[in-house]
N, C-alpha and C positions, 0 to 999 in steps of 0.2 A: 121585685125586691131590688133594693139600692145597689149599682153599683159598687158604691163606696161604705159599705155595713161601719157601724160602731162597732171596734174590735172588743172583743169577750171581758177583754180585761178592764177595760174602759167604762165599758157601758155600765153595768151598777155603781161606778162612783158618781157618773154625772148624771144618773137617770134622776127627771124632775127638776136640771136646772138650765140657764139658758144656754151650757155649753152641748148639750142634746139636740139643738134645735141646728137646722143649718147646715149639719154635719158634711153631708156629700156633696154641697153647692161648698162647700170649703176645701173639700179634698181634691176636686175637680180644678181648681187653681192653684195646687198647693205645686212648688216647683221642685226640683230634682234636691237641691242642696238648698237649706234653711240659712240665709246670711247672718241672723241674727244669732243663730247657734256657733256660729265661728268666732274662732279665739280673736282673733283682730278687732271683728267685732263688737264683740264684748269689752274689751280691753277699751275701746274708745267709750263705749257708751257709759263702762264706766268710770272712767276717767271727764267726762261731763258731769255725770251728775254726782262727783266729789266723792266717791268712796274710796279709803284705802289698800292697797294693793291685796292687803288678805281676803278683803272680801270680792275683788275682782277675780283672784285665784281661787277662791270656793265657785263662785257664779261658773265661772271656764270649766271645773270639776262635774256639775252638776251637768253643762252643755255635752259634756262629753258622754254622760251617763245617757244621757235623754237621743241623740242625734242619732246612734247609731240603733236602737229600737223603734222600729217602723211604728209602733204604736204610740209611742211618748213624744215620739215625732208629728205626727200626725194631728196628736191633742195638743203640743205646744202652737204647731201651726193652725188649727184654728181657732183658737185663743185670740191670734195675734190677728187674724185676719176679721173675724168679729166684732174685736177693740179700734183695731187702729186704719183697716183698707175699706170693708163695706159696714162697721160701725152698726151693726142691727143689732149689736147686747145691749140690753138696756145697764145704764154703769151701776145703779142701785142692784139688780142679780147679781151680779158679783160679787155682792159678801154671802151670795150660801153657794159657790161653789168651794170643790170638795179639799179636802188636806188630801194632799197624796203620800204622808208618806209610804203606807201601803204600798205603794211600787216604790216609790224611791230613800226611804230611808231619811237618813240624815237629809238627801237635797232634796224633799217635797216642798219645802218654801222656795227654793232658792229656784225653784220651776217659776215661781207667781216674779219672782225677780225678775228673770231673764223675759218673761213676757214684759212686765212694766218697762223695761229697760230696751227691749224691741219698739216700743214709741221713741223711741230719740230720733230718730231721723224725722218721722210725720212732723214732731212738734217742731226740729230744728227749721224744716221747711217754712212752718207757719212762722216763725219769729225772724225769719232771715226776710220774708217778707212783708214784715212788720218795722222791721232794722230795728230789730229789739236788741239793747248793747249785749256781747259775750258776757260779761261778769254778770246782769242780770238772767239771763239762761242759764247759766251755769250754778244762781243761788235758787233759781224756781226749781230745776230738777233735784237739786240737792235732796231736796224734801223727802225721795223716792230712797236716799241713801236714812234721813230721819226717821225713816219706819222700820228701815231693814237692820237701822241696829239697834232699835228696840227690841225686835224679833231676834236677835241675837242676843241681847241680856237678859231678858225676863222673858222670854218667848209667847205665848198666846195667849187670851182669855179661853179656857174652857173651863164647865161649869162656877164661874165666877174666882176661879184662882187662875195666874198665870204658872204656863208649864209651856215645855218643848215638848212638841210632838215628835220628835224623836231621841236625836241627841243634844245636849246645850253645847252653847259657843256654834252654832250654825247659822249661815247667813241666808235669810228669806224672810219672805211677804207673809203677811195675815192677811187671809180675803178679806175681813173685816175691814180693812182698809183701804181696800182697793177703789172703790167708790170715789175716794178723798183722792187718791193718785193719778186717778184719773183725770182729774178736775186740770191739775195740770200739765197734763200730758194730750191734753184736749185743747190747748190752747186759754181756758177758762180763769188761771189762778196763777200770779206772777208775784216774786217775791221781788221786794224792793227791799234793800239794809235787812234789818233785823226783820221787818214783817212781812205778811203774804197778803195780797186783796185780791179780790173779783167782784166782778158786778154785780147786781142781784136785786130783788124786789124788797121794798122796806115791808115789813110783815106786822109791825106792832101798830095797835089801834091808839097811836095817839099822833097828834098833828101838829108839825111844826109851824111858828110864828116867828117871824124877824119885822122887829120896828125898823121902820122907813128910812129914819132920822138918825138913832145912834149903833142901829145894828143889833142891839140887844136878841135873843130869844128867849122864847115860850114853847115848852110842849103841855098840849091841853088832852088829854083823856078824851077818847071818844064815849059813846054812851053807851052805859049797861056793865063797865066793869068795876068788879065787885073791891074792896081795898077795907084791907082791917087798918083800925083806929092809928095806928103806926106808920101805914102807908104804903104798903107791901100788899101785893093781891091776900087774898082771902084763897085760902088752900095750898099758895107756895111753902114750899119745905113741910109738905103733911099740918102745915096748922092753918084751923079755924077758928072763928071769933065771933060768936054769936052779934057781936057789936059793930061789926062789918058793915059799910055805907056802897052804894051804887054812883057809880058814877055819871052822867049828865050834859049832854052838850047841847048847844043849839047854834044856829048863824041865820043871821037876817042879812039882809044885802047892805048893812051898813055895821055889825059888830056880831061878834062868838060870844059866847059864854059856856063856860066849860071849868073842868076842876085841873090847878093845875099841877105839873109834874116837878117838882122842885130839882134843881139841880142836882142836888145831890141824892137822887134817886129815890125817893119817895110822894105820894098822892099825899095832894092838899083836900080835906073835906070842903073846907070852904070857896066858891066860886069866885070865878074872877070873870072881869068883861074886858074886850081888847076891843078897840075901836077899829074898824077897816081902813080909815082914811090913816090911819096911824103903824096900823101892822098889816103885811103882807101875806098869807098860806106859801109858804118851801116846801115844807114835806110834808105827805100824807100816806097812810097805806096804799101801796102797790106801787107807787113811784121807785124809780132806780137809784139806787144808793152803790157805795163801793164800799163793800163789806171788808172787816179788817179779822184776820187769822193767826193766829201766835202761832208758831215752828216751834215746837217743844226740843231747843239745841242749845240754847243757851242763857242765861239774866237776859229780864227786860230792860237794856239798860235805859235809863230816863232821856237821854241824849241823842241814843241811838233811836229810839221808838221815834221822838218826836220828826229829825231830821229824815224818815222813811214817811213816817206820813207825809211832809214837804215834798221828799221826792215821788213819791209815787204818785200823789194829785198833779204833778209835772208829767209824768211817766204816761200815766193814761192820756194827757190833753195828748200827746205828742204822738204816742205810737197808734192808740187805739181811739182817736178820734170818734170813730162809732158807737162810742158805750159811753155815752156823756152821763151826770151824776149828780144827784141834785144836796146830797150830805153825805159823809163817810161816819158808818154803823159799823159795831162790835157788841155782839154776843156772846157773853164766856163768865166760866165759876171767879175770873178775877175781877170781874166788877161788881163782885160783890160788896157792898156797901160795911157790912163787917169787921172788912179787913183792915179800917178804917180804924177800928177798937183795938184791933188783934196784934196791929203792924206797927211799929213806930213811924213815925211821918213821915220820914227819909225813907222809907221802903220804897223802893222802885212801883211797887202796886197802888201803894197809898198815893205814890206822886204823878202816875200814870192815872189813877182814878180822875183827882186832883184839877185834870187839866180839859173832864170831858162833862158834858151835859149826861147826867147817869140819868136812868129810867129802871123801872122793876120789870121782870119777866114771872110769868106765871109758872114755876115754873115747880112741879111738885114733890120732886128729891131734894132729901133736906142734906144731902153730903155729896154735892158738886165738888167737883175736880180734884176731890181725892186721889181717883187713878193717878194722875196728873203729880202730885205732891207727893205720894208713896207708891207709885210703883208694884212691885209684889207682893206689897205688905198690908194692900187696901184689902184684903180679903179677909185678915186677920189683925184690924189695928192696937190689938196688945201686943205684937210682937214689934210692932213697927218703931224704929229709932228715932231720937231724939237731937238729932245730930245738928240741926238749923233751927235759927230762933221761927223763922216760917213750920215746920213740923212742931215744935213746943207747945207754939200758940195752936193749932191747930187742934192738938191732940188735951190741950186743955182745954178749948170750948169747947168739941165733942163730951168733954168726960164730964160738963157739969150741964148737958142734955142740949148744948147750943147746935144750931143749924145753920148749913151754908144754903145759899139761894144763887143761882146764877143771877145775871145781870145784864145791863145794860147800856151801851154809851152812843151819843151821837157826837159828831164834828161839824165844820164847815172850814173846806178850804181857806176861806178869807181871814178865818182867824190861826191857823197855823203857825204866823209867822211871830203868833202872842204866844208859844208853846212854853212854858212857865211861869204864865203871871196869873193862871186859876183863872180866862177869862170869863168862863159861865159862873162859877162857884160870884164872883164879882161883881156880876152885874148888878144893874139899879133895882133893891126891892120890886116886886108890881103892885 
């Protein structure tokens, strides 16, 4: 038998997730006093990652609950040692480990806090020897304060309504998100201005083209996907089209032919041919791109968004040399092409569409980023307020049977510094 047993009280919350695993090879290192349970502590970590003093003084409440209980102690500390010293949880397990309020009441989030918030030192290390600037550390970890006061206003998803699992107005983590928090407190996900990027494998089967001569691009559909008469896949947002076309590529050693992806985010049936001597392949499935991530903390503002992609295509050459990138991709319910109907033109969405090479995603919920737009109220959208011309339009497409589709955008550095003259929407016919 173990040494180090999972204590009685423990052990049926975590049985069956990765916090079960490892247990004695964790407690066997675990040291006398938890540094990250201390109020100093605490106090700096969260003073990093921008929280306000109340929630710093719940966070120090909860440490105090947790430190002197040899068991809560035990499971904060391998938590932290899992996550952040020998790293064997996998970061996807971590949204099914457990809600504690069961032992702790009001602070069962504010436990998943203080572990995320126990990464500040690991990641400060990785960025100090990155010489990644303070105000940018200080807007990446922020993110980690972005969740916790979510979880403070509207508190958790469970079975599809949000609720606090114990009391409201408390400050903690949803595991459900821990995955995301991860990302950077791993070193993985850096905020620059208004937005967050990381590196990552381009995923969608279409393939990028740049002419030689004036720079122009092309995204051409790879073969086999499916595209209703409109131009949107065939099954996105629950609809089918018996009228539905396949899509078609080929390349010889001197031209492609392929259907192409219109700028503004929809499949052309009719084929086109790009000469080789005349267009280059950039991007193609599984090549590294630099993925772009909205902070749900504030407007998109059109200014601000654009001037972060600038800096952050700076940001990466400079700090992170080893993750070079051959287009900057975004994935999200606001490129959806829609919004486009929905929004007046000046909408930061509209104008932010506006300025990217859009593409369709397959993607088969027809009411993306709702959470996102109502909050508590996605669960019940007759209650939900009318309070933004964004919520009106919203809540009148749904009501006359319309659907949202996420979406899709690409960039390239080289054109960044064209950030408001629409330069794909622009280009030369093909």
């Amino acid at each position: 038998m173990s040494s180090h047993p999972i204590p009685k009280k423990i052990r049926p919350l975590i049985k069956d997730t990765t916090l079960e695993t490892d247990w004695a090879k964790s407690i066997q290192s675990m040291p006398t006093t938890l540094p990250f349970l201390q109020t100093k502590a605490i106090q700096e970590y969260g003073e990093w990652a921008t929280f306000p003093q109340g929630a710093i003084d719940f966070t120090i409440q909860a440490a105090q609950k947790i430190a002197p209980d040899p068991d809560l102690a035990q499971l904060a500390w391998h938590a932290h040692n899992i996550l952040f010293i020998n790293k064997s949880a996998n970061r996807s397990s971590t949204r099914d480990w457990p809600l504690l309020a069961p032992l702790l009441n009001e602070y069962g989030g504010a436990f998943y806090l203080l572990i995320a918030l126990s990464g500040i030192p690991t990641i400060r290390a990785i960025h100090k020897s990155r010489n990644v600037p303070d105000d940018i550390a200080k807007l990446t970890y922020r993110d980690t304060y972005v969740w916790a006061q979510q979880y403070y206003d509207i508190g958790i998803p469970i079975d599809g309504k949000f609720t606090h699992p114990d009391k409201p107005n408390a400050w903690g983590l949803c595991t459900r998100i821990f995955p995301w928090i991860l990302s950077h407190l791993h070193g993985d996900l850096y905020r620059v201005g208004r937005l967050q990027f990381k590196t990552g494998p381009y995923r969608q089967q279409m393939r990028a083209y740049r002419h030689r001569q004036t720079g122009d691009m092309r995204l051409i559909a790879e073969s086999g996907l499916e595209f209703r008469p409109g131009g949107n896949f065939n099954g996105a947002g629950g609809i089918t089209d018996s009228k539905a076309w396949t899509s078609h590529f080929t390349e010889s050693n001197t031209e492609v032919t392929g259907n192409l992806i219109h700028p503004n985010g929809h499949a052309i049936q009719d084929p086109i041919t790009l000469q080789l001597s005349d267009w280059e392949s950039v991007v193609q499935q599984g090549d590294t791109i630099l993925e772009i991530h909205i902070p749900e903390d504030g407007p998109m503002g059109f200014d601000a968004c654009g001037e972060s992609l600038s800096q952050a295509a700076a940001f990466f050459s400079k700090h992170l040399p080893d993750r070079p990138f051959k287009a900057i991709c975004c994935t999200s319910w606001l490129l959806d092409p829609t919004y486009q109907k929905l929004l007046s033109e000046k909408s930061n969405i509209v104008r932010f569409q506006s300025e990217c090479y859009l593409f369709p995603l397959n993607a088969r919920g027809g009411r993306s980023g709702l959470e996102r737009i109502f909050g508590p109220y996605t669960h019940d959208l007759s209650t939900a307020p009318r309070d933004s011309s964004m919520r009106r339009a919203v809540l009148d497409h749904l009501e006359k049977d319309g659907v949202l589709i996420s979406g899709g955008c690409l960039l390239w550095p080289e054109h960044l510094s064209q950030w408001g003259t629409q330069t794909y929407c622009n280009q030369s016919a093909p």
